[in-house]
ROSE-4610 file (N, C-alpha, C; in Angstrom, 1 decimal, always signed):
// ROSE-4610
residu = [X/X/X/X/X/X/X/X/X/X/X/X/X/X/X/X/X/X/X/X/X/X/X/X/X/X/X/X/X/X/X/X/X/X/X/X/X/X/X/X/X/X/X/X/X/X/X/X/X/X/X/X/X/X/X/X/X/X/X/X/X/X/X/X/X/X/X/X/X/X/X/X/X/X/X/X/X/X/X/X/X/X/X/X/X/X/X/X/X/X/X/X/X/X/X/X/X/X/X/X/X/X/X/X/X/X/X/X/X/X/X/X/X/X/X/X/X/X/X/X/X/X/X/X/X/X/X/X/X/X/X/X/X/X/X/X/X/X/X/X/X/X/X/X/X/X/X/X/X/X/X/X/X/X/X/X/X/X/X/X/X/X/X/X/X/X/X/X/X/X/X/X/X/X/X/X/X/X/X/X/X/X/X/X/X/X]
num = [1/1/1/2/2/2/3/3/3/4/4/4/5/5/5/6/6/6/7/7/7/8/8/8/9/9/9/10/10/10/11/11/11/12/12/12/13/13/13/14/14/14/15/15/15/16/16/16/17/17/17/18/18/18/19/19/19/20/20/20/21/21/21/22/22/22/23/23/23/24/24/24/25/25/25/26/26/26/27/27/27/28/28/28/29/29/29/30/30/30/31/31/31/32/32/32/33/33/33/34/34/34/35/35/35/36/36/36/37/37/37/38/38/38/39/39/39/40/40/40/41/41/41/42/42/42/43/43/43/44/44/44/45/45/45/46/46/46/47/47/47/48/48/48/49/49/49/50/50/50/51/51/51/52/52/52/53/53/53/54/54/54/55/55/55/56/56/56/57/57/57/58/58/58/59/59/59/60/60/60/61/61/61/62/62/62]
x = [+12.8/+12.6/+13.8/+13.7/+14.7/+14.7/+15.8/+15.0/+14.0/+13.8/+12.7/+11.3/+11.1/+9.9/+10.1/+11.3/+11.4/+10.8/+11.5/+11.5/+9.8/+9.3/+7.9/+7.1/+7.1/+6.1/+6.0/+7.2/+7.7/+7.9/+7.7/+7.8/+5.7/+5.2/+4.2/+3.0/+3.9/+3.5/+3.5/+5.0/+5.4/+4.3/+4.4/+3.3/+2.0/+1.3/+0.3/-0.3/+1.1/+1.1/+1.2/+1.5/+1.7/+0.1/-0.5/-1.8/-2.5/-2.8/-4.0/-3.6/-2.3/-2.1/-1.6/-0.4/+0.1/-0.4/-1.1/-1.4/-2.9/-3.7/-5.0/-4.6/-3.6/-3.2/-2.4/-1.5/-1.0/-1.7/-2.7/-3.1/-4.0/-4.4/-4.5/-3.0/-2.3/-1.1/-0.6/-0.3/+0.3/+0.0/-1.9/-2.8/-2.0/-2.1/-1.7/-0.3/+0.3/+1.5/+1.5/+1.3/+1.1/+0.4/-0.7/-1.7/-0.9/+0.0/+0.7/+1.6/+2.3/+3.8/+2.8/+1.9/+1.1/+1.0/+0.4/-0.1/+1.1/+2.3/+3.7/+4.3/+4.0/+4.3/+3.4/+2.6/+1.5/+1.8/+2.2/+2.2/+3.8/+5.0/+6.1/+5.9/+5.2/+5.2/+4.6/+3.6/+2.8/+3.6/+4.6/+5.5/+6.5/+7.2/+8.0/+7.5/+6.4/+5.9/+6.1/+5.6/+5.9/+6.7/+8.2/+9.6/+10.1/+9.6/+10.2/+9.9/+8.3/+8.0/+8.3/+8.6/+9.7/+11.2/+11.4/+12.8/+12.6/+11.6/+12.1/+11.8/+10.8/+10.6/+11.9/+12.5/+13.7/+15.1/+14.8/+15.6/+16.9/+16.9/+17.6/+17.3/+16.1/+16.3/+16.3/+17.3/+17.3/+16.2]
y = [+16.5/+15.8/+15.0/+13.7/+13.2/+12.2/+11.4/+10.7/+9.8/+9.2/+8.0/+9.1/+10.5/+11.3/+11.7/+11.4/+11.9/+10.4/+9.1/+8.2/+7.5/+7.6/+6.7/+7.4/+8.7/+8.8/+8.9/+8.7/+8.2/+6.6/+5.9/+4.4/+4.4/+5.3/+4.9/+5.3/+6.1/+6.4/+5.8/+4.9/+4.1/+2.9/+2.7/+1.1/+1.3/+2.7/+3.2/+3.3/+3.4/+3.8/+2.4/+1.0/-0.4/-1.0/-0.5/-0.8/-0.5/+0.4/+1.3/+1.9/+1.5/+1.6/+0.8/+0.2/-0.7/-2.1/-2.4/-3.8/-4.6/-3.3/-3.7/-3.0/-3.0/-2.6/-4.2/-4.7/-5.1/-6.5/-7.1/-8.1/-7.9/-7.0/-6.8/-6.4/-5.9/-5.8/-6.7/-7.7/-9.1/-10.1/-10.1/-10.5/-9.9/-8.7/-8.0/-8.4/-8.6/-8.8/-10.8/-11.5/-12.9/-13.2/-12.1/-12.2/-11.8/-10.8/-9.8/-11.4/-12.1/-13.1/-14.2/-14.9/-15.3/-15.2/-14.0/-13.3/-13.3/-13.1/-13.1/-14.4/-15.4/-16.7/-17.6/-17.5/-17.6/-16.9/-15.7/-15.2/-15.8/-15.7/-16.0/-17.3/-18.9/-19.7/-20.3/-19.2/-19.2/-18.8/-17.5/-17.4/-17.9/-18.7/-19.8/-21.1/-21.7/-22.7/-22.2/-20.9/-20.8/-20.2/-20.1/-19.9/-21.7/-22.4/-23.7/-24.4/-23.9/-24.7/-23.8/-22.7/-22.1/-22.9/-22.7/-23.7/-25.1/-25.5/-27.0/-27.0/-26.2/-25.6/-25.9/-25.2/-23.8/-25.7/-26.6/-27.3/-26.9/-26.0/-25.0/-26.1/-27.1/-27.6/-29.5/-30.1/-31.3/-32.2]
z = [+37.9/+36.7/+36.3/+36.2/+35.7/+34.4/+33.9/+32.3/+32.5/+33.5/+33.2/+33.2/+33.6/+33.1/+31.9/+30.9/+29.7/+28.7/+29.3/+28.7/+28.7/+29.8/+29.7/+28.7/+28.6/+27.8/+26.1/+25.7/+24.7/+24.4/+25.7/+25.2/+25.2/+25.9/+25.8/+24.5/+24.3/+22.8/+21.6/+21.4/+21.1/+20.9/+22.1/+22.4/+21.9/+21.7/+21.2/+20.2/+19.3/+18.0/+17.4/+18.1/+17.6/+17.5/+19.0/+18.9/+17.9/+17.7/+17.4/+15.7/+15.2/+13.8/+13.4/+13.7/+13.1/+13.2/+14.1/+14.5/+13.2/+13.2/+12.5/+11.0/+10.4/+9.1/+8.7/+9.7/+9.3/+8.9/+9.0/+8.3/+6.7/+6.5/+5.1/+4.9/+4.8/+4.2/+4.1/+4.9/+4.5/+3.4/+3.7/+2.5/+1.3/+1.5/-0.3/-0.5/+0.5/-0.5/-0.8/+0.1/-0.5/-1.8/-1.8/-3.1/-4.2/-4.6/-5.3/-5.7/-4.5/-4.7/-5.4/-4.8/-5.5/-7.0/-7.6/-8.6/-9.4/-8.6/-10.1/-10.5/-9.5/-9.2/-10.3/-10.5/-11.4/-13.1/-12.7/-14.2/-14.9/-14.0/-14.4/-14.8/-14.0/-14.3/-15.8/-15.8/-17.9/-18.9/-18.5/-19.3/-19.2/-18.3/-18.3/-19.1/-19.3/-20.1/-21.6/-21.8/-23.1/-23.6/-22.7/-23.2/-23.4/-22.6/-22.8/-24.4/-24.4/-25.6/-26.8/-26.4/-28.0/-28.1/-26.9/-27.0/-27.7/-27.3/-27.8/-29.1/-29.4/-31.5/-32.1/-31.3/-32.0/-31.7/-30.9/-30.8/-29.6/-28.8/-27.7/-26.7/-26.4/-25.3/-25.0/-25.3/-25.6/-24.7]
């Protein structure tokens, strides 16, 4: 017995676990999070409009 019978079957497990879990998760996961950056990018931008226009009420933004 020597390391490469220690090592293959841990790289091949490895490779396994890329297929068959990580691969087909990972495009809904990416969706969710663009949708999420999206979704805050949007909300910050509304509350950014109506901190501007308190400002210019208030005279704060020439």
């Amino acid at each position: 017995m020597n390391l490469q019978d220690l090592i293959t079957p841990i790289g091949k497990f490895v490779e396994w676990t890329f297929e068959t879990v990580l691969v087909p998760i990972s495009d809904p996961f990416n969706l969710g999070v663009i949708l999420i950056g999206l979704t805050g990018i949007g909300f910050w931008l509304s509350r950014q409009r109506k901190y501007s226009a308190e400002a210019r009420q208030k005279g704060g933004i020439v």
